[in-house]
C-alpha positions in Angstrom: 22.2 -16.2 -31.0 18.7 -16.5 -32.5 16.4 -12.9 -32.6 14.0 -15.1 -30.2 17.0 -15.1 -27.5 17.8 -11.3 -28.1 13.6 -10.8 -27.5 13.4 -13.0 -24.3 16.9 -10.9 -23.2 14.7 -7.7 -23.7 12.1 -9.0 -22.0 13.9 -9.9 -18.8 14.9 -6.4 -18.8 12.0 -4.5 -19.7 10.6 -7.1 -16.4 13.3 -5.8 -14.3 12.8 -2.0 -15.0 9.3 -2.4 -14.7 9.6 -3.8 -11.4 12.1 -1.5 -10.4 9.6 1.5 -11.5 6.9 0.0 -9.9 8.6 0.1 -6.3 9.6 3.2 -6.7 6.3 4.8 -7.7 4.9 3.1 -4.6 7.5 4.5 -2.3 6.9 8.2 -3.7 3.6 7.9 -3.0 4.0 6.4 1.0 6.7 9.5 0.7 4.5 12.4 -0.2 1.2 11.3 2.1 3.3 11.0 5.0 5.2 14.6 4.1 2.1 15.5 4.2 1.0 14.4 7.2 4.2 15.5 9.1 4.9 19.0 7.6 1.6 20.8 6.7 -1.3 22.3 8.8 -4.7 21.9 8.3 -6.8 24.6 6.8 -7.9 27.1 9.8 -11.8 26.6 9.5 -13.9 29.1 11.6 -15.6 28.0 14.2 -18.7 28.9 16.7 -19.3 28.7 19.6 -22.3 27.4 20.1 -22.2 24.4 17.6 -23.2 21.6 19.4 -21.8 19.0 16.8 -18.6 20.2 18.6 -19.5 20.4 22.1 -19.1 16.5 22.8 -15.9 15.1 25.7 -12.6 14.3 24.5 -12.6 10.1 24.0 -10.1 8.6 26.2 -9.2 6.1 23.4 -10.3 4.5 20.2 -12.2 1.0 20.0 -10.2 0.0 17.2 -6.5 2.0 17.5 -4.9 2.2 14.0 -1.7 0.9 15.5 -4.1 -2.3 15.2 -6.1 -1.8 12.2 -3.6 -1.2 9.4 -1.2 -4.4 10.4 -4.6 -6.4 10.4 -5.9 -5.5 7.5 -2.3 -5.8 5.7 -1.5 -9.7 7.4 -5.7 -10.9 6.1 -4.7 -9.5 2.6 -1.5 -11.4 2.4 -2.6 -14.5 4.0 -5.6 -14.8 1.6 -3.6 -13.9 -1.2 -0.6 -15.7 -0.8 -3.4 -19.1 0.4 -5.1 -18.6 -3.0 -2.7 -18.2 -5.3 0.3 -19.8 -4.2 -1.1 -22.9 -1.8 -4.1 -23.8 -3.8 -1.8 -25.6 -6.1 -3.0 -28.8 -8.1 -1.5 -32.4 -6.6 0.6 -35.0 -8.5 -1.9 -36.4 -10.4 -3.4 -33.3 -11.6 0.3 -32.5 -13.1 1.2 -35.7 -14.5 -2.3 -35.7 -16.2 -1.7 -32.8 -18.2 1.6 -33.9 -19.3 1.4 -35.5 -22.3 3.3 -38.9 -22.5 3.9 -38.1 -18.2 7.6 -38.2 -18.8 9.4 -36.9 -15.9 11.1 -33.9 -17.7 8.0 -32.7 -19.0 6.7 -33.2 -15.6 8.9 -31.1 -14.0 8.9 -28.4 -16.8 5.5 -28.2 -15.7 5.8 -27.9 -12.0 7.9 -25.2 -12.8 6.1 -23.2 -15.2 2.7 -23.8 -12.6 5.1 -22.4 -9.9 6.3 -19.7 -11.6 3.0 -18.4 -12.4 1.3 -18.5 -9.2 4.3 -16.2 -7.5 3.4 -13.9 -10.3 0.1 -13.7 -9.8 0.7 -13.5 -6.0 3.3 -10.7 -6.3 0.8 -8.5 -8.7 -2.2 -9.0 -6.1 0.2 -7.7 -3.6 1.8 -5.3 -5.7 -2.0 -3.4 -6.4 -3.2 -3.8 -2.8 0.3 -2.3 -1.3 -0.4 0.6 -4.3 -4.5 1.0 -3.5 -3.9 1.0 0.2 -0.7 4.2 -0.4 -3.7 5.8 -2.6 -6.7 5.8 0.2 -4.0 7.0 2.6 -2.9 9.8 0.5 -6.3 10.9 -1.0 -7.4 10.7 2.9 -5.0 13.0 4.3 -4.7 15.1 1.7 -9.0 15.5 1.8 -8.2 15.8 5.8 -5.8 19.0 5.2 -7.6 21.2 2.5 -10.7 21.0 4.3 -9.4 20.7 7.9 -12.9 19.7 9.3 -13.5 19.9 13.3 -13.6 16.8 15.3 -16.8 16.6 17.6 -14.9 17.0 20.7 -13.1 20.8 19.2 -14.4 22.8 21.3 -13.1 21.0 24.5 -9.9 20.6 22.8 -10.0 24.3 21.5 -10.6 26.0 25.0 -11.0 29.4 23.6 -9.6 32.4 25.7 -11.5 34.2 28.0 -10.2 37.5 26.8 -11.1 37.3 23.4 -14.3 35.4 23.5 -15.2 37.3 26.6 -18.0 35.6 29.6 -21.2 35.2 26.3 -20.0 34.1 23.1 -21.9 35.4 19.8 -24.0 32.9 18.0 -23.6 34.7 15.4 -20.0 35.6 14.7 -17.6 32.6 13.3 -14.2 32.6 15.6 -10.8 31.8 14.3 -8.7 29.0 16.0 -6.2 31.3 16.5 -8.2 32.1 20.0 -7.6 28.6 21.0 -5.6 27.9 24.1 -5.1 23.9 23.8 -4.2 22.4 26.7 -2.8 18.8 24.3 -0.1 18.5 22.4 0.6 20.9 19.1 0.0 17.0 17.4 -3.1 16.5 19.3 -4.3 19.5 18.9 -3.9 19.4 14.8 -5.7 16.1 14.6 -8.6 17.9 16.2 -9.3 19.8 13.0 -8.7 16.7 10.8 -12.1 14.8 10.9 -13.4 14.4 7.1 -12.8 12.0 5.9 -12.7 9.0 8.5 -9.3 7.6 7.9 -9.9 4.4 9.9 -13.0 3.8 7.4 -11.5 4.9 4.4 -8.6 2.4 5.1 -10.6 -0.2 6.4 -13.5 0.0 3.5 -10.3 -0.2 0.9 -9.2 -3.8 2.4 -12.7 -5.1 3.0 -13.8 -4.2 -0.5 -10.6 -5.4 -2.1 -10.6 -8.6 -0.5 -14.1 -9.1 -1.4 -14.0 -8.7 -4.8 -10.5 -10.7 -4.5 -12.9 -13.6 -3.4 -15.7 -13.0 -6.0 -13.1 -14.6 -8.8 -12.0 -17.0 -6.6 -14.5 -18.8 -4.6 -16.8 -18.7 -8.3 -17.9 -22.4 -7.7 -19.1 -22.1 -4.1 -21.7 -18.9 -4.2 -22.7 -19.9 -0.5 -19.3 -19.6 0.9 -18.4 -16.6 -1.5 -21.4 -14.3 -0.2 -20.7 -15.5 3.3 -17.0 -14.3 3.2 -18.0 -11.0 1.7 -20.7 -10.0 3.9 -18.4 -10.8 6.9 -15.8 -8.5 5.7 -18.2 -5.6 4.8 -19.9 -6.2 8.4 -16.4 -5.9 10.0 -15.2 -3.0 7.4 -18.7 -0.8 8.5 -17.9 -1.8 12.2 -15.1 0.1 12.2 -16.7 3.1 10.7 -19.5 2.7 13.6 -17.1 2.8 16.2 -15.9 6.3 14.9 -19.2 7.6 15.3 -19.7 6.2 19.0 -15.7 7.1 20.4 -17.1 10.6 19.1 -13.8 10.8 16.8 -15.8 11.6 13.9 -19.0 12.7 12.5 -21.6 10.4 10.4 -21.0 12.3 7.2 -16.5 12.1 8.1 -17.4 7.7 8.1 -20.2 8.1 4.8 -17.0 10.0 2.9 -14.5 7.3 4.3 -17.0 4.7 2.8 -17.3 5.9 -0.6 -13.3 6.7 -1.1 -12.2 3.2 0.6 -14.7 1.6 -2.0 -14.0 3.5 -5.2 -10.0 2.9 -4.6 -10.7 -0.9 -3.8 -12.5 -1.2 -7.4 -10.0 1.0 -8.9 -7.1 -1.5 -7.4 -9.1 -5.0 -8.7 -9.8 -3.3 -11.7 -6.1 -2.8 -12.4 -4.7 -6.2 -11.0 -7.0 -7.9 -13.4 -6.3 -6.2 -16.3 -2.2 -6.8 -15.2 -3.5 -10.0 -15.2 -4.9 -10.4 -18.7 -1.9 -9.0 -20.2 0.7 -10.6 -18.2 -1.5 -13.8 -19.4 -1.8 -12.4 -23.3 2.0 -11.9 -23.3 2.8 -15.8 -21.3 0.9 -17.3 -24.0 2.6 -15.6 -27.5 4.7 -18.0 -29.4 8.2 -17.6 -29.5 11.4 -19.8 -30.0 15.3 -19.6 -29.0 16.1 -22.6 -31.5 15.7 -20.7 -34.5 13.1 -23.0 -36.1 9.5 -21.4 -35.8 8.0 -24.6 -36.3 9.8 -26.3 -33.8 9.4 -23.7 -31.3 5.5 -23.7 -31.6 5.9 -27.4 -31.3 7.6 -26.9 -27.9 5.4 -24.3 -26.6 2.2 -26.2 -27.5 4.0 -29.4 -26.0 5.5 -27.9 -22.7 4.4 -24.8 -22.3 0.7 -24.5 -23.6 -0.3 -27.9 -22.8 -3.0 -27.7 -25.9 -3.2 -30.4 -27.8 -5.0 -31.2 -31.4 -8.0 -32.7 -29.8 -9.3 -29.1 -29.1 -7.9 -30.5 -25.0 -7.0 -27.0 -23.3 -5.2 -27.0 -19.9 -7.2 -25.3 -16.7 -3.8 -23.3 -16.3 -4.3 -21.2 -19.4 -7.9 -20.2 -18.4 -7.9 -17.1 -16.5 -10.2 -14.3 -15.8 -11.0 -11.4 -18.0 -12.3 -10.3 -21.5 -12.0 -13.1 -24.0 -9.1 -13.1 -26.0 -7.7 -14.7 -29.4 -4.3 -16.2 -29.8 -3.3 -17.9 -32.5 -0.7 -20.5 -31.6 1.8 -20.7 -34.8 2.6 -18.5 -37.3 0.2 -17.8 -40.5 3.2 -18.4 -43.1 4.0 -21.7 -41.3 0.7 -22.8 -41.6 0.2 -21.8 -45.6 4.7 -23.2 -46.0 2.7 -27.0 -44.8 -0.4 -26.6 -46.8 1.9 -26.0 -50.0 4.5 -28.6 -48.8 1.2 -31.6 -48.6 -0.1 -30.5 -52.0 3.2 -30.7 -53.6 3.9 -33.8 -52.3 0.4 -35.3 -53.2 0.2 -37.4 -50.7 -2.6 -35.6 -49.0 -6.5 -35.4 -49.5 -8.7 -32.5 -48.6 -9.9 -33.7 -45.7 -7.4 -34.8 -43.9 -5.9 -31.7 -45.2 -8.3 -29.5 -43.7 -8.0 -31.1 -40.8 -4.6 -30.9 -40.0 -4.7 -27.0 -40.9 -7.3 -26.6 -38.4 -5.6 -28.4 -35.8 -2.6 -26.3 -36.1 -4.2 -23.3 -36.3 -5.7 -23.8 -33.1 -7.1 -21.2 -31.1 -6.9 -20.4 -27.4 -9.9 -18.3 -26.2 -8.9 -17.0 -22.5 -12.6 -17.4 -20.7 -13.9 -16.7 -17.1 -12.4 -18.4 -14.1 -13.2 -21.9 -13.5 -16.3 -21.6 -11.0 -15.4 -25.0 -10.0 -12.2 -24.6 -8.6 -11.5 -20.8 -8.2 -8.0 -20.4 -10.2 -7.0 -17.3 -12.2 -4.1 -17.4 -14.2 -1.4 -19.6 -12.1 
């Protein structure tokens, strides 16, 4: 077996482990949020009595439960993801036409490669959103318990006792909510002193923003429909953060704080999915062989894998987003083994020398997304 086999056979397995690591990172994480969540109390925050911020009823109900919020915001993310990156596939024609010669192996070669990539990519936006949303949910609870902020409706929860706080509380002394004589749950009553930050916006601001720079790259040739689908899912996002405001769950400054951590995870998460992207993209394109021949396997790559031929012809497959890139497509010693080859033979002139040396040493620069039809890498 060739060393190009024994590298491919590392790379399967340095693929699996990676995967492998990657799940299990994002299960920790879902593991120690909701330990948290479960197992530690809030930081006992002093209280008065004559707050008013904390003197509002006890909601009945929320006008967005969470038990409906997270599954939406998880089924939008996977529908537009999986519609973009998997169903958004070229037709026939578009195949055959990058095949050169449109033989039918080539053909399906193609296909397959095409597929291959687009689960990829699909599996990697998931991947980073699954991660980003494990991240606002653990920086949200764990903000929740070290500062253990009151909810606006505390002091109806709280229901201080009499004895202590006597008939006239003191404006001027802070209470501990060890005088509290809750009438709800032990649960209940801990979720009363867990108001900043707003969860519901935090988690709902991470989705919205994700998805909407998710849509930026790919709806690049339709600005119309791109700003459209954006505003419509920050509108819906900030919606949700109003509502917390008017079920008197949370304070303003609670859904400004749920904002800005949603947001700044969201960037975080594209940020990393595209730079995934990029190299996943870097490493697809590298030549390598399992024939032996390092000729020949640049031959096949360029032929069946690359799609580049020497008319400078570069398939929309290979352009993805991200900084530019160089790759050079064969070898340098290959290169200089031909140019010495043509001028012992003789056979040769300069220019069509140089011409031939520029069309092997072709070079694939990875640019922005095509605008026109909105593919990454696929």
């Amino acid at each position: 077996m060739s060393p190009g086999c024994y590298r491919n056979a590392n790379s399967r397995h340095r693929l699996v482990l990676t995967v492998i690591s990657r799940i299990c990172f994002l299960l920790s994480i879902c593991l120690i949020f909701g330990s948290l969540h479960l197992f530690v109390a809030p930081f006992p925050r002093r209280f008065f009595c004559t707050d008013q911020s904390l003197r509002y009823p006890i909601p009945p109900g929320s006008t967005v439960p969470y038990a409906v919020c997270a599954p939406l915001g998880v089924a939008l993310a996977t529908i537009l993801i999986f519609w973009f990156e998997v169903l958004r596939g070229p037709n026939s024609n578009d195949i055959n036409n990058n095949i050169n010669g449109d033989n039918t192996a080539s053909a399906q070669n193609y296909r397959h490669q095409r597929r291959r990539h687009r689960w990829s990519n699909c599996l990697i936006w998931l991947y980073y959103f699954c991660l980003g949303c494990s991240a606002t949910e653990l920086l949200t609870v764990s903000a929740k318990l070290a500062l253990g902020r009151h909810r606006p409706y505390f002091l109806e929860a709280c229901k201080p006792d009499p004895d202590i706080l006597g008939d006239l509380c003191n404006s001027s002394v802070s209470y501990p909510v060890s005088i509290c004589r809750p009438t709800m749950s032990k649960w209940e009553f801990k979720d009363a002193q867990m108001s900043f930050p707003s969860g519901h916006t935090s988690y709902s601001l991470f989705v919205v923003v994700f998805l909407a720079g998710y849509l930026h790259m790919k709806l690049g040739g339709c600005p119309a429909a791109r700003f459209g689908a954006q505003l419509f899912l920050i509108l819906i996002g900030l919606c949700v953060g109003y509502s917390r405001v008017s079920d008197y769950k949370h304070h303003w400054s609670d859904v400004l704080g749920g904002v800005a951590l949603g947001a700044g995870v969201a960037a975080a998460a594209v940020h990393s999915a595209m730079s995934t992207l990029t190299a996943a993209a870097a490493q697809s394109l590298s030549v390598s062989g399992c024939n032996g021949d390092a000729a020949a396997g640049s031959a096949e790559i360029d032929e069946e894998q690359l799609d580049v031929e020497c008319s400078g012809e570069v398939d929309d497959d290979l352009v993805v987003s991200g900084p530019p890139r160089r790759i050079r497509l064969r070898d340098q010693a290959v290169i200089d083994a031909e140019d010495q080859a043509d001028r012992d033979n003789g056979n040769v002139d300069d220019e069509a020398r140089m011409v031939a040396r520029n069309a092997t040493s072709l070079v694939v620069t990875k640019q922005q997304v095509d605008r026109s039809n909105g593919n990454g890498l696929v």
